[in-house]
C-alpha positions as CSV (number, residue, x, y, z in Angstrom):
1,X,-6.2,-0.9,-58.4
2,X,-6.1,-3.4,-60.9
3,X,-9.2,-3.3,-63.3
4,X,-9.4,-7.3,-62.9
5,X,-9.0,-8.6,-59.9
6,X,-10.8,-12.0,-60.7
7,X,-7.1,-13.5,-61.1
8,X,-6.2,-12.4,-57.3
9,X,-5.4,-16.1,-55.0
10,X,-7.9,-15.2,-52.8
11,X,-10.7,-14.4,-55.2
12,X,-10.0,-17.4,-57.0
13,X,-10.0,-19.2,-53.4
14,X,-13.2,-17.6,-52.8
15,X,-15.1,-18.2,-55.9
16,X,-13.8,-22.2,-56.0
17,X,-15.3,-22.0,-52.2
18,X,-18.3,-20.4,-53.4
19,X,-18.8,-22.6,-56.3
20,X,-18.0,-25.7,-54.5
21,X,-19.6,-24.8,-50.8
22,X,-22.9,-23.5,-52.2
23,X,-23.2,-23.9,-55.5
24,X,-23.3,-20.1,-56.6
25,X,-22.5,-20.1,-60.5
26,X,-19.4,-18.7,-62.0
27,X,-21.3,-16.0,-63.8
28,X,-23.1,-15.0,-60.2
29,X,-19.6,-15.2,-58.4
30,X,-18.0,-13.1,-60.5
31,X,-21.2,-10.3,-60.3
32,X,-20.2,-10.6,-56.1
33,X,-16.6,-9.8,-57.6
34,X,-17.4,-6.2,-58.7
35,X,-18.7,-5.7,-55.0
36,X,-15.6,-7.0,-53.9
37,X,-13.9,-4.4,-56.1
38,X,-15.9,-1.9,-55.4
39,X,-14.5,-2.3,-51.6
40,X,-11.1,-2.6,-52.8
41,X,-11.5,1.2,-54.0
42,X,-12.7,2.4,-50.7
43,X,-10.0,1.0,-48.8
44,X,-7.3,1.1,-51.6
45,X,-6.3,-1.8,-51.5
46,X,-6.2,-5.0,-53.5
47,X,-7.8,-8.1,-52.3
48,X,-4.4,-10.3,-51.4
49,X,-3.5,-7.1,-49.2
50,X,-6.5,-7.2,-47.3
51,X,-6.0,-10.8,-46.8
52,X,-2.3,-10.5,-45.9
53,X,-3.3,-7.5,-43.3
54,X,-5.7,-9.9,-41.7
55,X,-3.7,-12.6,-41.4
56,X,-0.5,-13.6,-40.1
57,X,2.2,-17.1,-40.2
58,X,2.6,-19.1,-37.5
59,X,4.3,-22.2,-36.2
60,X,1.2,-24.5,-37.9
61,X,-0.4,-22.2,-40.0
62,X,-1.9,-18.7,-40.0
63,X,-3.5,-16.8,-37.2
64,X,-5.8,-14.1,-37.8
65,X,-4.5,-10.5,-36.8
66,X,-7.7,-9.0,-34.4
67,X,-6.7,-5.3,-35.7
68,X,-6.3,-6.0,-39.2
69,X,-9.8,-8.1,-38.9
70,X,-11.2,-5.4,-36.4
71,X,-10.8,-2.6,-39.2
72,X,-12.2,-4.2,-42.0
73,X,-15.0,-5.1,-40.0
74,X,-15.3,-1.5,-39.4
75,X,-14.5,-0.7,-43.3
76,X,-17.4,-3.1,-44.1
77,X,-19.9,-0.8,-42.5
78,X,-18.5,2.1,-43.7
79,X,-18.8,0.6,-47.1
80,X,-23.0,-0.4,-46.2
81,X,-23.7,3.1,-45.3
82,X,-22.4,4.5,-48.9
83,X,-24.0,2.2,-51.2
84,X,-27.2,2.7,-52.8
85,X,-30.0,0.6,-52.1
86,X,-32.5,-0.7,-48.8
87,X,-31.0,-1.7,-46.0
88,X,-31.3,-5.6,-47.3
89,X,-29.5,-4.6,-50.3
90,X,-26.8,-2.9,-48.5
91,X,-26.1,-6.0,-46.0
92,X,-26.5,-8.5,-49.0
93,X,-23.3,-6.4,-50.5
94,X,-21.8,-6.0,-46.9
95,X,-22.3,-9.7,-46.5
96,X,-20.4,-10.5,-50.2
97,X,-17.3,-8.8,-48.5
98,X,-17.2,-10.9,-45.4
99,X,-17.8,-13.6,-47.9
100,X,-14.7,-13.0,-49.4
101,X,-13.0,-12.6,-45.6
102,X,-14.3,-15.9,-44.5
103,X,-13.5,-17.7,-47.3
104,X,-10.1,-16.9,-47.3
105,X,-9.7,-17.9,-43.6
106,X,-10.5,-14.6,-41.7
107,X,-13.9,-15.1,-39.6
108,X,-16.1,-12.5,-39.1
109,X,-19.6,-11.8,-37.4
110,X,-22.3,-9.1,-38.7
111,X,-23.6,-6.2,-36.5
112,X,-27.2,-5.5,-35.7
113,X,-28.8,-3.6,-38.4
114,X,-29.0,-0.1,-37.6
């Protein structure tokens, strides 16, 4: 895992999106970063993979793959149920991850809190 992903396409696609979408600051983007890479280790994998697995070319454009998008849905609640914190906290993070999903074109919905 690369010790800096900040320089991956897609988080710098997510943090322009998040900059420019809702005004989060760099400095507060790049905290949602070491969430992000905190993921990245539980799924080893690097953020333009799990992009790539989600996603898939098409004649006009990209379509998203329902498996690939399917597991890290799953991998996102996984991820909730290890982290420290409340159950707000843990959703905030979870919700940083599908942040990152969204932005880069792959649309997700949250569960229920359990």
């Amino acid at each position: 895992m690369t010790p800096d992903i900040e320089n991956a396409k897609t988080v710098q696609a997510w943090l322009k999106g998040l900059e420019d979408q809702s005004g989060v600051s760099r400095d507060e983007g790049l905290q949602r970063v070491a969430v992000l890479q905190d993921f990245c280790a539980l799924v080893d994998k690097e953020p333009d993979q799990i992009i790539a697995e989600c996603l898939r070319e098409v004649e006009g454009g990209k379509k998203i793959r329902a498996k690939g998008r399917r597991f890290y849905a799953d991998r996102i609640t996984e991820f909730e149920s290890r982290i420290g914190g409340g159950t707000g906290e843990k959703r905030q993070m979870g919700n940083y991850i599908r942040s990152f999903l969204i932005h880069n074109g792959v649309l997700l919905q949250t569960s229920p809190l359990s």
